[in-house]
N, C-alpha and C positions, 0 to 999 in steps of 0.2 A: 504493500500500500504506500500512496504517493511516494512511488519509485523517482518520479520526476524529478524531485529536489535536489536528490544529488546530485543530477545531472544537471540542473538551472543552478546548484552552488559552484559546481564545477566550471560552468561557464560563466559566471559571474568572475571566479576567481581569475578564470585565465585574462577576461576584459580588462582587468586591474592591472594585472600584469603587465600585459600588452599596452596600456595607456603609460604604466612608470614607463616602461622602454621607450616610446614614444617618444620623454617629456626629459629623460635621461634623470630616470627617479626610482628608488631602491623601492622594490614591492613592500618590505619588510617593512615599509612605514608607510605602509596604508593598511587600515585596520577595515574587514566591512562585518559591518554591522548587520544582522540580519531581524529587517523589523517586524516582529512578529505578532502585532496586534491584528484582536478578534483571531489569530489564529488557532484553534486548539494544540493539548499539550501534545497529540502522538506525532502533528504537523513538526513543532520545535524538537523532538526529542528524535523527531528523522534528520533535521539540520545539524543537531549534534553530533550524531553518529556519521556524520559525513564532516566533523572538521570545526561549524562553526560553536565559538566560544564569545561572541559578544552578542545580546540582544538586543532590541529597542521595543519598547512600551511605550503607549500613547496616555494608558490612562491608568493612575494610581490602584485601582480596585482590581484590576485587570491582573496589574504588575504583582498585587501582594498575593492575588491568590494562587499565582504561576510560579513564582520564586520554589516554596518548599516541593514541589511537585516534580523538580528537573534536579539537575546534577551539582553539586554545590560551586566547581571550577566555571560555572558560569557568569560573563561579568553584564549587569546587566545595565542599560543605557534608558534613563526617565529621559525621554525626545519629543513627548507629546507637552500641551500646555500644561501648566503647573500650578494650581491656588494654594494660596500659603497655609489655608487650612488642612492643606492634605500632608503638607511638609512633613508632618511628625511619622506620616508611616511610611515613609522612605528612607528618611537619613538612615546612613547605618547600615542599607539594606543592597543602595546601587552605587557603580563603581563610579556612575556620571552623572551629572544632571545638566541637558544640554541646554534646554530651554529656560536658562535666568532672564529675563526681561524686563525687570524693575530692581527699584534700589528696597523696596520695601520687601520682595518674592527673598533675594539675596541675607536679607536681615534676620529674616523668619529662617531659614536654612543655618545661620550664623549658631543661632541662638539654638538653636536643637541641636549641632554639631556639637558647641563649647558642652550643653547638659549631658552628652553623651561622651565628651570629652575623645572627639575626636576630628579629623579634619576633611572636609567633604571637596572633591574635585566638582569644579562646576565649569560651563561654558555660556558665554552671554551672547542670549540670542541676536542677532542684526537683522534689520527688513530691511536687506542692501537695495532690495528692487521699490517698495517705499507699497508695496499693497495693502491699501487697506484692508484686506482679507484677514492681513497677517499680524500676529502677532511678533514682536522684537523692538529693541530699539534703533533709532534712527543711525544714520552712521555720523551724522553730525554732533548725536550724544553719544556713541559710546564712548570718546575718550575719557570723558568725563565721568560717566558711572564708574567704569572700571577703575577708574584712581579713589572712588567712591567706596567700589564693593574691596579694592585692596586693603583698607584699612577695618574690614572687619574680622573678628575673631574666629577660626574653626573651618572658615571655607578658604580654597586656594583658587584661584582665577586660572585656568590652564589657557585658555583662547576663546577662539567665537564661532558660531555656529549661524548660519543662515537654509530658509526653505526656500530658492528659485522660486521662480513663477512656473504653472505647470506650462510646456510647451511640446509641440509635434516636431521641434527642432531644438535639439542639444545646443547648437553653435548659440543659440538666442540667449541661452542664460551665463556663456562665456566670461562676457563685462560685469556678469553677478557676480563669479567666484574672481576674478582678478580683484575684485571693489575691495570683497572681503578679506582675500590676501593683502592687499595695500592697506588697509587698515590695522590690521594683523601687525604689520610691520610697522604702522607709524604710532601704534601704541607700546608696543616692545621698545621704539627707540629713545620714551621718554623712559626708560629703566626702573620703572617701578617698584616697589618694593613690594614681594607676598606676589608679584604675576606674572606668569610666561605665556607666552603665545607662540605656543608651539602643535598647539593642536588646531585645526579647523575642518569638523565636521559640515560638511558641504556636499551636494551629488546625490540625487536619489533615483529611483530604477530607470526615469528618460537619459539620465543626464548625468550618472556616476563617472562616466568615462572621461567626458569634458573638466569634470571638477577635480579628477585625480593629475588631468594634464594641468590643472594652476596650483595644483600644492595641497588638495584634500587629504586629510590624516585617515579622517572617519569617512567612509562615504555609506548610508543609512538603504538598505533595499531591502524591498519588501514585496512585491509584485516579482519582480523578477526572479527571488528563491523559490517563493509560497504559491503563484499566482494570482489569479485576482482576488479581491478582497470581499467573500461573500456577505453582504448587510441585510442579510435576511434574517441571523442570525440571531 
């Protein structure tokens, strides 16, 4: 049963591969993600047994009740929106939380970290493309939050995280993932203290390929492991 996935992980992997060569870029630092929201657990625990060890969750309820169910070496990735009131049942539990978008989402994260007395990896979302659809901050803010969210307690700033525009053409969200690299870079160079930017989750099942060629670390797929995403569910 869903034979498929090994072979759509297999083939994802080798597209990643093929884009570092591309881009003259070491595969070993591109991490993917396999987003396995609404997917049942025999779906993920076929992705496991073919390789993948990173997941992504959309929605906290989802995440908590999937975590005990799978294999503990699994690292798992909060990439869906984030209210702060959900905060408390994650810290502790994922290895990322991609989706920080506020100075207040960042603060509530802070403060369950330091109570659990530990340090939580985060990534600050950007809406490079400016959709209102989308949740993230501006690109005109984030230098700003990020010198913001630097000086709290318990969380570490790794980089930024953006969701393209969905498109029928990869090349079209090109200028998104360079935005976010150059941003990347021009907050790295104010040397901040407590944040690196060295991760940037970027590229989803249209358009992982284009985002690993401008420097994606994470690239998030979910359609192209699992297939389409059934909402009947």
């Amino acid at each position: 049963m869903y034979e498929y996935i090994s072979e759509n992980f297999k083939n994802t992997e080798e597209a990643i591969i093929e884009a570092c060569k591309k881009a003259g870029r070491n595969p070993d630092n591109v991490i993917l993600i396999a987003v396995s929201k609404t997917k049942p657990i025999e779906m993920l625990q076929k992705a496991y047994d073919c390789g993948a060890r990173d997941f992504g969750e959309n929605k906290v309820q989802e995440l908590i009740e999937k975590i005990p169910q799978l294999p503990d070496d699994i690292r798992w990735h909060m990439i869906g929106h984030l209210q702060t009131n959900k905060v408390k049942y994650i810290v502790g539990k994922v290895a990322m939380i991609h989706s920080v978008d506020s100075l207040r989402l960042a603060e509530e994260i802070s403060k369950e970290a330091v109570k659990q007395n530990i340090v939580v990896d985060i990534l600050m979302e950007v809406n490079v493309a400016g959709e209102e659809s989308k949740f993230g901050v501006t690109a005109e803010d984030a230098p700003e939050l990020a010198e913001k969210m630097a000086q709290l307690k318990g969380i570490s700033l790794k980089g930024l995280m953006t969701i393209a525009p969905y498109t029928e053409d990869p090349e079209e969200n090109r200028e998104f993932f360079c935005k976010l690299r150059q941003l990347a870079v021009d907050i790295s160079e104010k040397n901040i203290d407590n944040i690196s930017m060295n991760v940037l989750s970027m590229g989803m099942t249209g358009d992982y390929c284009v985002a690993v060629e401008e420097g994606a670390t994470f690239v998030r797929v979910g359609t192209g492991i699992f297939g389409e995403r059934d909402y009947s569910k």
